[in-house]
C-alpha positions, 0 to 999 in steps of 0.5 A: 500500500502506498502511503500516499493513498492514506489519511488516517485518523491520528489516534495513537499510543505512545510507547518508549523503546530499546534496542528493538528495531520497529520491524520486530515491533510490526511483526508482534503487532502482525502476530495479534492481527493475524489471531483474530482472523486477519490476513495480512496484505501489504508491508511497507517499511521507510524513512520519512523525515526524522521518523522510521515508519513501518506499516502494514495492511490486513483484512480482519473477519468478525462476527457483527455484534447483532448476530450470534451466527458465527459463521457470518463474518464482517470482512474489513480492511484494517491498517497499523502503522508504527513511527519511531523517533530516538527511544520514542514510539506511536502506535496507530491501528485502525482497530482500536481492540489491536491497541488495547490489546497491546497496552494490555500486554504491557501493561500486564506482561503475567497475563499472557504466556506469549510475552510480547511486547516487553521490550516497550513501556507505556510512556508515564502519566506525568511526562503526558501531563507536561507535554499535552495538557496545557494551554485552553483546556476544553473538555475534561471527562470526570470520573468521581472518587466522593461516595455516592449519593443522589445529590451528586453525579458520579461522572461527568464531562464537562467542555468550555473555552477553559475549563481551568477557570470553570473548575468548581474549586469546592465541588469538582474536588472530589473528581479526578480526570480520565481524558482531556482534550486541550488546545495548545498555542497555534504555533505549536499544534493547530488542532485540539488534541484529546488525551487519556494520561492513564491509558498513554493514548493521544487523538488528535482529529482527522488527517487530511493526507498521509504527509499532514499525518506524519507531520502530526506525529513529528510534532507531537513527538517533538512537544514529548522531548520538549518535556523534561519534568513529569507534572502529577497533577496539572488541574490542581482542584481537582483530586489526586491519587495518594502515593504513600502506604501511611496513608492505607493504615487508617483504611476502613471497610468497603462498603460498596463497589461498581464496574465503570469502564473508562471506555464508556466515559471517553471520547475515543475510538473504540470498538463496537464490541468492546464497548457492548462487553463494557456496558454489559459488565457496567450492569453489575451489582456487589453485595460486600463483607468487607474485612476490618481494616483491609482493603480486602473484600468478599463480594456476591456479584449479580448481574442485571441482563434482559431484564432479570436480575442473576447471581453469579456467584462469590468473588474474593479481592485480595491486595498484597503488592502495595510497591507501587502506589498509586497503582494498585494490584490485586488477585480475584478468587471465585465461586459460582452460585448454585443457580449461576450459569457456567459460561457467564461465571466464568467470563466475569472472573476473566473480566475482574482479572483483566480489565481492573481500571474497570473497578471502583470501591468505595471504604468507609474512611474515605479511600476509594480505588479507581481506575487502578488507583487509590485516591482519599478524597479531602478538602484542601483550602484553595486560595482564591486568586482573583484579587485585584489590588488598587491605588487608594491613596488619597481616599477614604476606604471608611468611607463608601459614599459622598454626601448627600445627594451622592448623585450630585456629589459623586466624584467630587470627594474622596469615598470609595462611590468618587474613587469608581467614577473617577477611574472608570473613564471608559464607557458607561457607569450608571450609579443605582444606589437605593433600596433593591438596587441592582448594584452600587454601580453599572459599568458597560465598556464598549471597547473591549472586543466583547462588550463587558457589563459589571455589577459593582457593589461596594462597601466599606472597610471598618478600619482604615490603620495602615496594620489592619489584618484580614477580615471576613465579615466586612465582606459577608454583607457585600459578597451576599449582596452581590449573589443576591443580584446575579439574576440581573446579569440575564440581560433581559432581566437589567434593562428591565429593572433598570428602566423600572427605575427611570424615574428615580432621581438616582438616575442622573448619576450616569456618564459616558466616557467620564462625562455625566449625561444630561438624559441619565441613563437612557442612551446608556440602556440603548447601548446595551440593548444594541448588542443583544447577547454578545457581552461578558459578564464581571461581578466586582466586589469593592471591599478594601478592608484586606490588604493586598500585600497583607494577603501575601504576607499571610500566605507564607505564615500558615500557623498565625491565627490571622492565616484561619481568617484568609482560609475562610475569606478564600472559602466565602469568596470562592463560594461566590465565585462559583455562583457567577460562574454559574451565570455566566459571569467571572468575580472580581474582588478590588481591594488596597493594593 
């Protein structure tokens, strides 16, 4: 087959190699095709740029999953190709149940007596994470390590421009990633790449061309070079896996379990009848006795198939080798049931034996085993980062607004009222201080290259002494009230509200561009009606009890009593933050630089 002709879909696993030269790797991989029916067509082997690449073609026979004849067979052209670089190697197959079974036998070279493929070594989590997850994180596929209750999901997948930023630093805690699909710099990569870390497997899109194809792999190949340092965990809100043994003495009893096959969970190619195995097995339920203070377990297995609900039989889960955390290994023990059928017996011991990413078991100290992995979920105190600190030279931070009437007197004196219009000279401000106010303030700037609308809502601080320390509740009030308002950031609901108050003298109190309008706030709800939608939201709290540099000192000094107060501040404030976030909108908290 001449390459030429080819424009796979570039999907691969990333592997590291010695000594083996690529013809040997094609020959194994040829040895699995052809185990499955496949007869081999074409081979070719050559250099293309800075990659050996060896490929060949085969025709593959199998049964379609919708029929139980054997002897009917699906006769489909597959195509494996192998690119190596220095040490490095991608394995792409057009039969995704080819590549699994290969990351299968290296993962678990025990498992089969044939021993292929241990000269390669699936390339690590951490060197994965340092080459490829970065830059706009879009999509993210979850997968829970909290126990299980109705309230809360036990997977989820998740897209945005970048999650890094939509990540609930309170509620996604508990979740660890399964795939990603991340957009790098554009001089880098063009197109968004999809990986799944645990399994060592990259998807990057359709070719366009054989050379698009190999010029793809050259880059990717070029970024896992480029990654000198492994990276654990680069989505720090989310949970990560615990390495060390003193963590395990405090385990308590498993007290239940589930089949959640990371197949059903990922956007990857995978084959149809894998995937109908996976979903099968995913009908499981465990009736545990736990063991004290072991991760060890018995479990009555039943299985929910064509509407009747079977027992299958006893299983034991027994784990020795605890040498390789987080990893996680264990050896399946069973016994069928007096009413179990044989066959199906016989194939969920083989599942629990060779597909254990599949298995999750929760303990009642918190443990929870994933994906072949022990994780302890915890809450850990995320520090909210987006402060903005502020010149208030020259102004008084115990004083919110002017005297009255504020409408004529703002930005004629030194409150924190004056200090928002003096300095917010671009667009349009409309003050709405009074009762059921939507915000102290409305800011719509136009010269952004999407127009932003801000709620800010103001207070002041109770201490205006250059030692003042971190303070929570002059900031209760106000970040309440700035929840409390979120429903006006539908822009529908705004310029409702704030044409309801037309008639209010408050009204007068609007400028544009820094200059105060003789029609109030009417041209200025006509400008944001022009845009309709397209305009992003910021929820800005004024609070400049807390000191910017006070916030940095108190970081470093983690025993003060004074470090308490920021965790709870973080707390409330990032609690806010996700509530704007669910709106739409990005909180922003301005205090004393």
């Amino acid at each position: 087959m001449e390459p030429e002709k080819l424009k796979p879909y570039k999907s691969f696993l990333f592997c590291s190699v010695k000594e083996k030269n690529i013809q040997k790797i094609r020959s194994d991989i040829e040895a699995l095709a052809k185990k499955s029916e496949g007869k081999i067509k074409t081979r070719n082997t050559f250099i293309a740029n800075d990659l050996e690449v060896s490929l060949f073609t085969y025709v593959d026979k199998r049964t379609p999953s919708w029929c139980k004849d054997f002897s009917i067979k699906d006769v489909i052209n597959q195509l494996v190709v192998i690119a190596k670089k220095k040490n490095h190697v991608v394995i792409y197959t057009s039969n995704p149940a080819i590549k699994e079974k290969i990351r299968n036998y290296i993962v678990d070279q025990k498992k089969e007596k044939e021993k292929k493929f241990t000269y390669l070594k699936l390339i690590s989590r951490g060197f994965l994470n340092s080459a490829f997850v970065k830059g706009q994180t879009q999509t993210l596929w979850l997968s829970g390590t909290h126990k299980r209750v109705a309230s809360k999901v036990d997977n989820k997948v998740i897209t945005g421009m970048d999650l890094q930023y939509a990540l609930d630093p309170l509620g996604d805690q508990s979740f660890f990633y399964t795939a990603a699909r991340c957009k790098l710099s554009t001089d880098v990569y063009d197109d968004p790449i999809g990986i799944s870390t645990r399994k060592s497997s990259l998807w990057a899109g359709i070719s366009k061309s054989w050379d698009d194809f190999i010029k793809s792999i050259e880059l990717l190949l070029n970024l896992l070079e480029e990654a000198k340092k492994p990276i654990d965990n680069p989505l720090p809100v989310l949970a990560s896996s615990i390495n060390s043994a003193e963590e395990l003495k405090s385990i308590g009893k498993s007290y239940e379990a589930a089949i959640i096959p990371p197949i059903l969970l990922a956007e990857i190619d995978t084959d149809p009848d894998e995937r109908k195995r996976a979903e099968r097995w995913s009908n499981l339920t465990f009736d545990i006795t736990p063991e004290n203070n072991s991760l060890n377990f018995t479990t009555k297995v039943s299985l929910l198939e064509n509407g009747k609900d079977s027992v299958i039989g006893t299983f034991s889960f027994s784990f020795k080798d605890l040498t390789k955390l987080p990893k996680m290994d264990w050896k399946v023990e069973g016994e069928i049931s007096k009413t179990g059928e044989q066959d199906v017996f016989d194939e969920a011991l083989a599942m629990f034996k060779s597909d254990k990413d599949w298995l999750k078991v929760w303990y009642d100290s918190g443990h929870v085993i994933a994906e072949s992995e022990i994780f302890l979920p915890r809450f850990r105190d995320i520090p909210f980062g987006n402060y903005k600190g502020i010149d208030l030279d020259g102004y008084d931070i115990d004083k919110e607004k002017p005297s009255n009437p504020i409408e004529d007197n703002i930005g004629a004196e030194k409150s924190l009222f004056c200090y928002t219009q003096k300095t917010l000279k671009t667009g349009w401000l409309a003050c709405d201080d009074g009762a059921l106010e939507i915000a102290d303030f409305i800011h719509f700037d136009e010269s952004t290259p999407v127009p932003c609308l801000s709620l800010i809502h103001i207070k002041a601080s109770h201490s205006k002494s250059p030692t003042r320390e971190v303070s929570v509740s002059d900031y209760e009030i106000v970040v309440s009230q700035a929840v409390k308002n979120i429903r006006h950031l539908n822009r529908d609901n705004l310029l409702k509200e704030l044409k309801s108050r037309i008639n209010r003298k408050i009204q007068i109190a609007t400028w544009q561009n820094g200059k105060k309008q003789k029609n109030g706030r009417l041209d200025m709800l006509k400008a944001i009606e022009q845009h309709g939608t397209n305009i992003k939201f910021h929820v800005i709290v004024f609070q400049p009890r807390t000191k910017h540099s006070r916030i940095v000192e108190t970081r470093q000094r983690p025993k003060i009593q004074e470090y308490k107060r920021l965790q709870q501040l973080d707390t409330l404030l990032l609690g806010a933050s996700v509530s704007c976030q669910s709106a739409g909108a990005e909180l922003v908290v301005w205090i004393d630089r």
